[in-house]
C-alpha positions as CSV (number, residue, x, y, z in Angstrom):
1,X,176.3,-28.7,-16.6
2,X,177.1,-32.2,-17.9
3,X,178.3,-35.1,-15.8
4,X,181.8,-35.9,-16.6
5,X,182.8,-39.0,-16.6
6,X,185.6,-41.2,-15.2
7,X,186.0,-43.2,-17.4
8,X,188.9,-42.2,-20.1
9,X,187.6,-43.3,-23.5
10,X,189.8,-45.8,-25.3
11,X,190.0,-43.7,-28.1
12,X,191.7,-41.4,-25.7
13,X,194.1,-44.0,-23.9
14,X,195.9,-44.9,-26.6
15,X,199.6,-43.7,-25.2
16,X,198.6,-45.0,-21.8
17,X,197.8,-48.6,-22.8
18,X,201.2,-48.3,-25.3
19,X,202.9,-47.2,-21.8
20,X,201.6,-50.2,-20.3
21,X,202.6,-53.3,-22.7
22,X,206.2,-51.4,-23.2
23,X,206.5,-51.8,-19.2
24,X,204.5,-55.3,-19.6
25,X,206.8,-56.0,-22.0
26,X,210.3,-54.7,-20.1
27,X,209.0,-56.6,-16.3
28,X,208.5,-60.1,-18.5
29,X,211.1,-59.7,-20.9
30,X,209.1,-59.7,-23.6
31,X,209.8,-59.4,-27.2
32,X,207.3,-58.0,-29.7
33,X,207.0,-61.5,-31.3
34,X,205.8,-62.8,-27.6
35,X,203.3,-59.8,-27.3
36,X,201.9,-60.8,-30.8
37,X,201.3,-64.6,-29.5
38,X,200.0,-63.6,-26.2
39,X,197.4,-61.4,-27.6
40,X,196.6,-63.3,-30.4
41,X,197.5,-60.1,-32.7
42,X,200.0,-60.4,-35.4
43,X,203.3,-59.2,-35.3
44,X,203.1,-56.2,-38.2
45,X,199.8,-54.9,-36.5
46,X,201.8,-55.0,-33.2
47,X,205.1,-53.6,-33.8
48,X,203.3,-50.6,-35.6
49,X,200.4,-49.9,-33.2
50,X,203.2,-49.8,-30.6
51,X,205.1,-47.2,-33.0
52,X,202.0,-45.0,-32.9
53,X,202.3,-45.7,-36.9
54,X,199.0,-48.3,-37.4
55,X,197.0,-47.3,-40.1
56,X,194.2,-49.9,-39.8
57,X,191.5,-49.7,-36.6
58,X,194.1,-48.2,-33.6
59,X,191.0,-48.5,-31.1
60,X,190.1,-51.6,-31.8
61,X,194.0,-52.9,-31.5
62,X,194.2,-50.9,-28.7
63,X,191.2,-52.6,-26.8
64,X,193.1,-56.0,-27.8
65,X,196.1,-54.9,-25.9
66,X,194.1,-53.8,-22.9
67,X,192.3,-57.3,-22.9
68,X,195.7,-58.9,-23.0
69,X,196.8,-56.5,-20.1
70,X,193.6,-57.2,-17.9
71,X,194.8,-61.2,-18.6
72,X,198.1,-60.7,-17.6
73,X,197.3,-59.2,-14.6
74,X,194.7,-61.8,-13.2
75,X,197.0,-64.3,-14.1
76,X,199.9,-62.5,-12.1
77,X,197.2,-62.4,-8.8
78,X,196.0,-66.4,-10.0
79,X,199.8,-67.3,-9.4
80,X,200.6,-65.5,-6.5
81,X,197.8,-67.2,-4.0
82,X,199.5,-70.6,-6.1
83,X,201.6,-72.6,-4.1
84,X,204.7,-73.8,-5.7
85,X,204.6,-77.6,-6.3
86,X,207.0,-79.3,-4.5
87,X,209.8,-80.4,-6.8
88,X,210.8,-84.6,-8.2
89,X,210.9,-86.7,-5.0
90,X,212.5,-90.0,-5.0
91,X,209.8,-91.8,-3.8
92,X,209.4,-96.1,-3.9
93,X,207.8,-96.0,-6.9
94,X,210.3,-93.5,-8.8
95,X,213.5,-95.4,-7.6
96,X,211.7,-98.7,-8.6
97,X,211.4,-97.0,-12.1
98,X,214.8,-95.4,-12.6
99,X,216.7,-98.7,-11.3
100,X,214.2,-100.5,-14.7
101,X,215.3,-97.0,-17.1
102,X,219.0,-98.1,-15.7
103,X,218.4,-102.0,-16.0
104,X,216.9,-101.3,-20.0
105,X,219.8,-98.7,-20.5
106,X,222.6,-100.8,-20.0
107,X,222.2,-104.5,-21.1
108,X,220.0,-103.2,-23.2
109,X,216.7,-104.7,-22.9
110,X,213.1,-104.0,-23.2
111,X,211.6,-102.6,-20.0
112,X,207.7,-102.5,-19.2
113,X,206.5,-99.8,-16.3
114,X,202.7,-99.9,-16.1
115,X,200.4,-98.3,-13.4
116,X,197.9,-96.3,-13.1
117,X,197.5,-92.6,-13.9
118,X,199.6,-90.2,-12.0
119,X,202.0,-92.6,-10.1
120,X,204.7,-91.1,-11.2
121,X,205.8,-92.9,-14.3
122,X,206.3,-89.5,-16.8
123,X,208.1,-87.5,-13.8
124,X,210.7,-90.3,-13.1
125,X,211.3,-90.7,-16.8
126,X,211.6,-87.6,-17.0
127,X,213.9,-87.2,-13.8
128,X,216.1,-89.8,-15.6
129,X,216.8,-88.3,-18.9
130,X,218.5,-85.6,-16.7
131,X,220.9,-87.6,-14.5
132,X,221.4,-90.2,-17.4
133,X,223.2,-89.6,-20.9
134,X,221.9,-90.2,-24.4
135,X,218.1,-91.1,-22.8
136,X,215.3,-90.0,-25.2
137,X,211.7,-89.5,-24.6
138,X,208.9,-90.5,-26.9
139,X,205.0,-89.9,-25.9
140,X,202.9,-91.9,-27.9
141,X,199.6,-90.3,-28.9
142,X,196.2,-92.0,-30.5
143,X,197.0,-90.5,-34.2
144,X,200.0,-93.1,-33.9
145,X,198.3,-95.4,-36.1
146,X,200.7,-97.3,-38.6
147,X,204.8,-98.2,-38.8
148,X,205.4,-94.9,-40.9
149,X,203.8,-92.3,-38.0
150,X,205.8,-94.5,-35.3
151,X,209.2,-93.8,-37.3
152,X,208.3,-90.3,-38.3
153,X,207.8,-89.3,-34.4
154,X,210.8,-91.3,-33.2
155,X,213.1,-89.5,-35.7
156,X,211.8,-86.5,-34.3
157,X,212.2,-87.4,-30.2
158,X,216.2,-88.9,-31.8
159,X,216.6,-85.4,-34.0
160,X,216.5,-87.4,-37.1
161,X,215.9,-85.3,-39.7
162,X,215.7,-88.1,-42.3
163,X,212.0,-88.2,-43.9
164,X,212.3,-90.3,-46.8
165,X,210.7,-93.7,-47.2
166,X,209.7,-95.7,-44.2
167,X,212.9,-98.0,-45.0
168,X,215.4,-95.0,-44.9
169,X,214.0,-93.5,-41.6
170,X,214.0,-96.9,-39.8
171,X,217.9,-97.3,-41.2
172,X,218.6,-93.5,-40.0
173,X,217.1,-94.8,-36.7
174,X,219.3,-97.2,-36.3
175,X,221.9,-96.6,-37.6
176,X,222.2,-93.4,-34.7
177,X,220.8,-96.0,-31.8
178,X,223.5,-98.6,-32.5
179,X,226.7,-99.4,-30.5
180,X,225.1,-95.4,-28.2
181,X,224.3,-97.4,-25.1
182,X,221.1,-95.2,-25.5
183,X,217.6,-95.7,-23.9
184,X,214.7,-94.5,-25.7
185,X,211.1,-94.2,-23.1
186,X,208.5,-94.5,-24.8
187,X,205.6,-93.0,-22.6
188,X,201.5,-93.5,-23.2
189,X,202.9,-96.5,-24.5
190,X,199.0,-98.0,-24.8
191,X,198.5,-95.8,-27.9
192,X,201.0,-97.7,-30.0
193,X,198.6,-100.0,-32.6
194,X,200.5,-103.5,-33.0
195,X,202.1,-102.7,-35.9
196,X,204.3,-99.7,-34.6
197,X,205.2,-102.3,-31.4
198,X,206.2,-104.9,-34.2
199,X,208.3,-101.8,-35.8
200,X,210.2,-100.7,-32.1
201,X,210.8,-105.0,-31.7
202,X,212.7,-104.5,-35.5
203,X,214.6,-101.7,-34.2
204,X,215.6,-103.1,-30.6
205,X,216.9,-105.9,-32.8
206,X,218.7,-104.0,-34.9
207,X,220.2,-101.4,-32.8
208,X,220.7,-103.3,-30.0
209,X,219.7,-100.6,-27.9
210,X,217.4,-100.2,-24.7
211,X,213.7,-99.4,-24.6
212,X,211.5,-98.5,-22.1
213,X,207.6,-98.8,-22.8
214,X,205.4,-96.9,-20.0
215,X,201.6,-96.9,-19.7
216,X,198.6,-97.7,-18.3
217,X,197.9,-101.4,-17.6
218,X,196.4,-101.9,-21.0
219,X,199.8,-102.0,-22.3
220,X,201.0,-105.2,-20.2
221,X,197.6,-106.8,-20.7
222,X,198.4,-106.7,-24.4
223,X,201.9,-108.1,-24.1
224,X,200.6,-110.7,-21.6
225,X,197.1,-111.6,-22.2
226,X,196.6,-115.7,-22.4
227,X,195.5,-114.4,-26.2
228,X,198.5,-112.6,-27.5
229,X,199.4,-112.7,-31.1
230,X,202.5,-114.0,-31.9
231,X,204.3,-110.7,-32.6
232,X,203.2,-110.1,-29.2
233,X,204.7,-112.8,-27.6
234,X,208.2,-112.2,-29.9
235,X,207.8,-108.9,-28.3
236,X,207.1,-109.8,-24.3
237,X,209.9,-112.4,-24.8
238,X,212.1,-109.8,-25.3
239,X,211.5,-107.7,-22.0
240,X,213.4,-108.0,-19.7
241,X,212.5,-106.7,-16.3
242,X,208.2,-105.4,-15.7
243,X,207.4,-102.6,-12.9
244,X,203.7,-102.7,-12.3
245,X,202.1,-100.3,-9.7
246,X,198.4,-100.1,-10.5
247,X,197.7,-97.5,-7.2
248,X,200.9,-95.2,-5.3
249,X,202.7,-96.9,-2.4
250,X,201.2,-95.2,0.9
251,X,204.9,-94.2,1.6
252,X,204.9,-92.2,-2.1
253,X,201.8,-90.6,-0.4
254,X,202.9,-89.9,3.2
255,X,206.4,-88.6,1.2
256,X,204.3,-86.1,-0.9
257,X,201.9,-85.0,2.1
258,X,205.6,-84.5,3.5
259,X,206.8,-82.2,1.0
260,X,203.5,-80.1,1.5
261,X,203.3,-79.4,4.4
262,X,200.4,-81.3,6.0
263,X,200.7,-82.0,9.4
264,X,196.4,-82.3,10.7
265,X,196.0,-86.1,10.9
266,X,192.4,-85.5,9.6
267,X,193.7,-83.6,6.5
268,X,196.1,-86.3,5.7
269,X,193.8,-88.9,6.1
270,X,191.3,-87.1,3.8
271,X,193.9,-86.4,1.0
272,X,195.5,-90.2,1.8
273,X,192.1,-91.4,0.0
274,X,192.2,-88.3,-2.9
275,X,195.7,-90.0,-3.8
276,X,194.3,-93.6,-3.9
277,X,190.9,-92.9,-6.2
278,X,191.5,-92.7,-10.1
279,X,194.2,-89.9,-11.3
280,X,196.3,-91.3,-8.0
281,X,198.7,-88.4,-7.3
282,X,198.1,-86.5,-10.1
283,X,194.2,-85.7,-8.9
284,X,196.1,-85.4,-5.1
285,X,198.6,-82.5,-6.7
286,X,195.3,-80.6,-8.4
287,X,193.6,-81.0,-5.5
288,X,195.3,-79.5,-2.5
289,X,196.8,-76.6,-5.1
290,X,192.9,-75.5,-5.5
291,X,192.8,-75.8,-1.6
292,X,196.0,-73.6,-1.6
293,X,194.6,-71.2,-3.7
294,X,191.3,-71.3,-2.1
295,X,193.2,-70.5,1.4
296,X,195.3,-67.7,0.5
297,X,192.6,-66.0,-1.1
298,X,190.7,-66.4,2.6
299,X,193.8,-66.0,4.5
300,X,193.0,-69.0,5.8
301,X,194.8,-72.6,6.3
302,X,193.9,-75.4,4.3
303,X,191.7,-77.3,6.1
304,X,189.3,-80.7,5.7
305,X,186.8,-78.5,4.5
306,X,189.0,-76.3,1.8
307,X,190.4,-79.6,0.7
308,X,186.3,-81.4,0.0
309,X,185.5,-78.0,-1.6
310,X,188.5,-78.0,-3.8
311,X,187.8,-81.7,-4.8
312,X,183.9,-80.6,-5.7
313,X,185.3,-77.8,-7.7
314,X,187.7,-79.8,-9.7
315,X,184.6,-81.9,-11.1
316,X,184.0,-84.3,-8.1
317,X,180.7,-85.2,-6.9
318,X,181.2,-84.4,-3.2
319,X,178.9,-86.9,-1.8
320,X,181.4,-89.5,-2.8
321,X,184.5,-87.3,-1.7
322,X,186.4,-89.1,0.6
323,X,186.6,-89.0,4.4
């Protein structure tokens, strides 16, 4: 007699893996055109494969569809042993930086904000543009590298669709920032090359509007530095009020250790010196999420030991982890 397997050919599972994406489809509220990007299919193959009407390779779409089910799934158990992230907390730092959005906003100026990576700067901006009208955000990237990629991606962060010459798009730009009371953040701020910074001085001049430049402390060094060019210093004589928080306030860090729960005095100390390295609260937030993760999946509390073997796993060398 021949052993039977238990394994159901995929040939064979064609209706049960069709069953499965429909219900995939149904619990996530899913559209075929969501399936298709998920699984990396396109959307014709999809929609007929799922009508049992495919005429290319049905096993081979079909084993794409179970891949994509498998992936679903471990991300559904990935999430679960997640703990939810504690929401915006108006910490020192974030009403320092709203009261400079407000300040730039309304006389309108030119604000600075710079400190070091995950402080806070991109949440409280980003916290802002919700409680405040007619606030736009702008995040700079490297491949900003003249006047006329500066003006293309503002228009798009103000929903100017203008994309004519260089000259008509900054006119568009202004012409909508004028007389608004508007504040434009621009955030990564240290990517902008010195001739898109000359560009946002024109505008602020023209519009009359506020800006707010965030970044790392590269940015303030360039504005400030005994060295400056003189477009730099037309620039920096224009701003009008400078936040600068190179490392997070211990009070930003006993607030966030707070808002997660940590009560062992040893665990807070440990995590007290995660948040002051390099990434600040950012690498604090990675962190004890890993150690979260790392618990639930134990059934165990996150402890000093969960928290040093989340910070190895994240890339750091644990000889150096703090204690």
């Amino acid at each position: 007699m021949s052993e039977t397997t238990t394994e159901t050919p995929i040939a064979d599972a064609q209706d049960s893996i069709r069953a499965a994406v429909r219900a995939a489809m149904e619990a996530d509220k899913l559209a075929i055109t969501d399936v298709a990007r998920l699984s990396g299919a396109a959307y014709s193959t999809v929609h007929a494969w799922l009508d049992g009407k495919y005429a290319g390779n049905n096993e081979r779409q079909a084993e794409k569809m179970q891949r994509w089910l498998d992936s679903r799934a471990s991300g559904t158990r990935t999430r679960d042993l997640l703990r939810p992230k504690p929401g915006f907390l108006m910490t020192q730092t974030a009403r320092d930086l709203i009261s400079t959005f407000e300040f730039a906003q309304h006389l309108p100026d030119i604000a600075v904000a710079t400190g070091g990576a995950g402080v806070g700067k991109t949440s409280a901006a980003h916290y802002y543009r919700g409680i405040a009208s007619n606030v736009s955000i702008l995040t700079a990237e490297p491949c900003i590298t003249t006047p006329r990629s500066f003006l293309d991606a503002l228009a798009n962060a103000l929903g100017i669709t203008e994309r004519y010459s260089a000259q008509s798009i900054s006119r568009a730009i202004v012409t909508k920032l004028r007389d608004s009371g508007a504040l434009v953040i621009i955030d990564e701020a240290q990517h902008l090359p010195s001739c898109a910074l000359d560009q946002l001085r024109t505008i602020h001049d023209k519009a009359e509007c506020g800006f707010a430049l965030l970044g790392n402390e590269t940015i303030y060094a360039r504005l400030n530095g005994g060295t400056r060019s003189a477009q730099f210093a037309q620039l920096y004589s224009r701003v009008g009020v400078q936040v600068k928080r190179p490392t997070p306030l211990t009070a930003d860090i006993k607030m966030l250790l707070e808002a997660w729960g940590i009560e062992g005095a040893t665990e807070r100390k440990l995590l007290t010196a995660i948040a002051k390295k390099p990434g600040a609260l950012r690498g604090f937030t990675k962190c004890l999420s890993m150690a979260h993760m790392m618990a639930a999946a134990d059934g165990e509390p996150v402890s000093e030991q969960l928290i040093l073997d989340a910070w190895q796993r994240l890339g750091n060398d644990a000889s150096v982890a703090p204690r």
